[in-house]
C-alpha positions in Angstrom: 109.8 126.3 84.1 106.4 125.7 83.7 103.7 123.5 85.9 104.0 119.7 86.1 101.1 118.5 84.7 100.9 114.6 84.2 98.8 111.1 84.4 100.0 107.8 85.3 98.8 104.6 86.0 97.7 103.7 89.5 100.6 101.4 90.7 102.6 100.9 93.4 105.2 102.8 91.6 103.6 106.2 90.9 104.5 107.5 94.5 107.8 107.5 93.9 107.9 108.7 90.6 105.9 112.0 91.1 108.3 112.3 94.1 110.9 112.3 91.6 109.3 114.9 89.2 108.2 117.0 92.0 112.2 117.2 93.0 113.2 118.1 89.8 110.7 120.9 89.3 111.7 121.7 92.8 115.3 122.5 92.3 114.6 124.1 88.4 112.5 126.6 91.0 115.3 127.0 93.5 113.0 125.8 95.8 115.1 122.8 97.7 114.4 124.1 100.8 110.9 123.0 101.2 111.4 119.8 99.2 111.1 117.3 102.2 107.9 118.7 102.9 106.6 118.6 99.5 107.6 115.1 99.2 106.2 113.6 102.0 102.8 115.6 100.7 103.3 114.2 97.5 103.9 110.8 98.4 100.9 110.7 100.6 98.7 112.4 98.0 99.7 110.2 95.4 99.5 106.8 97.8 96.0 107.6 98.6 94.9 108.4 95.1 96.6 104.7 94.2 95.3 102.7 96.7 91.5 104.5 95.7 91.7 103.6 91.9 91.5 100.5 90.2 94.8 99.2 88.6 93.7 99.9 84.9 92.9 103.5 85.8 95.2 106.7 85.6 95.6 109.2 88.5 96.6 112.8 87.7 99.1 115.4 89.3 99.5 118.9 89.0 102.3 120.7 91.0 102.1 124.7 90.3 104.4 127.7 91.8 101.7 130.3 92.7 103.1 133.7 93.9 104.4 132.8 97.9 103.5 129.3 97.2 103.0 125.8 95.8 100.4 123.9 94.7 100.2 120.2 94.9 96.8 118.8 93.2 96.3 114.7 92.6 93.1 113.8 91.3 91.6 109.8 91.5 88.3 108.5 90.0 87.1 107.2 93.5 83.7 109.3 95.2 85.4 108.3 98.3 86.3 110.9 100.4 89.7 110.7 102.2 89.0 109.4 105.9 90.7 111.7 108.4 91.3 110.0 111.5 91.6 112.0 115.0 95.3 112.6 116.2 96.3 111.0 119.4 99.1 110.5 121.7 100.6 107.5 121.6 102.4 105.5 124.5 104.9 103.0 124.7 102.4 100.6 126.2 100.5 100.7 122.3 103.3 99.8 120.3 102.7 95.9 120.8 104.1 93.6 117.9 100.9 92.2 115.7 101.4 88.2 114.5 99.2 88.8 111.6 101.2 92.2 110.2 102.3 89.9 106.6 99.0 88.8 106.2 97.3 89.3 103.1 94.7 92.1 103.3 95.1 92.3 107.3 94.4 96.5 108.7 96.0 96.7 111.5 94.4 100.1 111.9 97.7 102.2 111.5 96.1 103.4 108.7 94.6 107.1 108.4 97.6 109.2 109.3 98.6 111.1 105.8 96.1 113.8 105.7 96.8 114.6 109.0 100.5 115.0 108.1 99.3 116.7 104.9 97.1 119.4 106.8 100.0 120.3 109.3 102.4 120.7 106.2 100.6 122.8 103.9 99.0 126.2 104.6 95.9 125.0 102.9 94.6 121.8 102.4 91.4 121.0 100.0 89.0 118.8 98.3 86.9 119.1 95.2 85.0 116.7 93.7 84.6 116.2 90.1 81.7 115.1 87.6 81.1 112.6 86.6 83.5 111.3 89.2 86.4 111.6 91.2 88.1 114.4 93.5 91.1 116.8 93.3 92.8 116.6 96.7 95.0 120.1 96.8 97.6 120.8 99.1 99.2 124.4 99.2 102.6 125.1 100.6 103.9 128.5 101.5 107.4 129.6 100.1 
């Protein structure tokens, strides 16, 4: 009941299927009881990591059980680092229905909201950057 070390392509797909190797490795732990958590990290993780790596490319994922604790590392080709945007309080006056929502490369600015998510999952939440390129975003969650 080792680590889950793996690399996949960047696709629309990979989200779900680290979700789904994550779970496994979840319940060979006996750890179900912090799954939802871990899978809304991993998804996020693994969406960014996608969306910053060009389709030919591979992204990586490691998911470790550390004494007290998991580790969730994806690691993407891109220098970028992940954008953080500020938390706010939303009203019902700023939910207003956008015409152009289907378009084609349209940002409707919802955008931004997964580390955030991330950071108030995970007891700790890090970057590293590696050479030549690329970043390991890690997320830690406490068992």
């Amino acid at each position: 009941m080792g680590e889950l070390d793996i690399s996949c392509l960047a696709a629309g797909t990979a989200p779900g299927l680290v979700r789904t190797l994550v779970e496994f490795r979840l319940a060979e732990w006996g750890l179900e009881k912090i799954a939802d958590d871990i899978l809304l990290i991993a998804g996020e993780l693994v969406a960014n990591a996608v969306e910053h790596t060009p389709l030919d490319r591979e992204i990586r994922v490691r998911f470790t059980r550390e004494p007290g604790a998991v580790v969730l590392a994806v690691w993407d080709s891109s220098d970028a680092l992940p954008v953080v945007r500020p938390v706010t309080e939303l009203t019902l006056d700023d939910i207003v229905p956008d015409a152009r929502a289907l378009d084609d490369g349209h940002d409707d600015g919802t955008g931004g909201w997964g580390l955030p998510l991330v950071r108030a999952l995970a007891s700790d939440c890090r970057i590293g950057k590696t050479e030549p390129c690329g970043k390991w975003v890690y997320a830690t969650v406490a068992v």
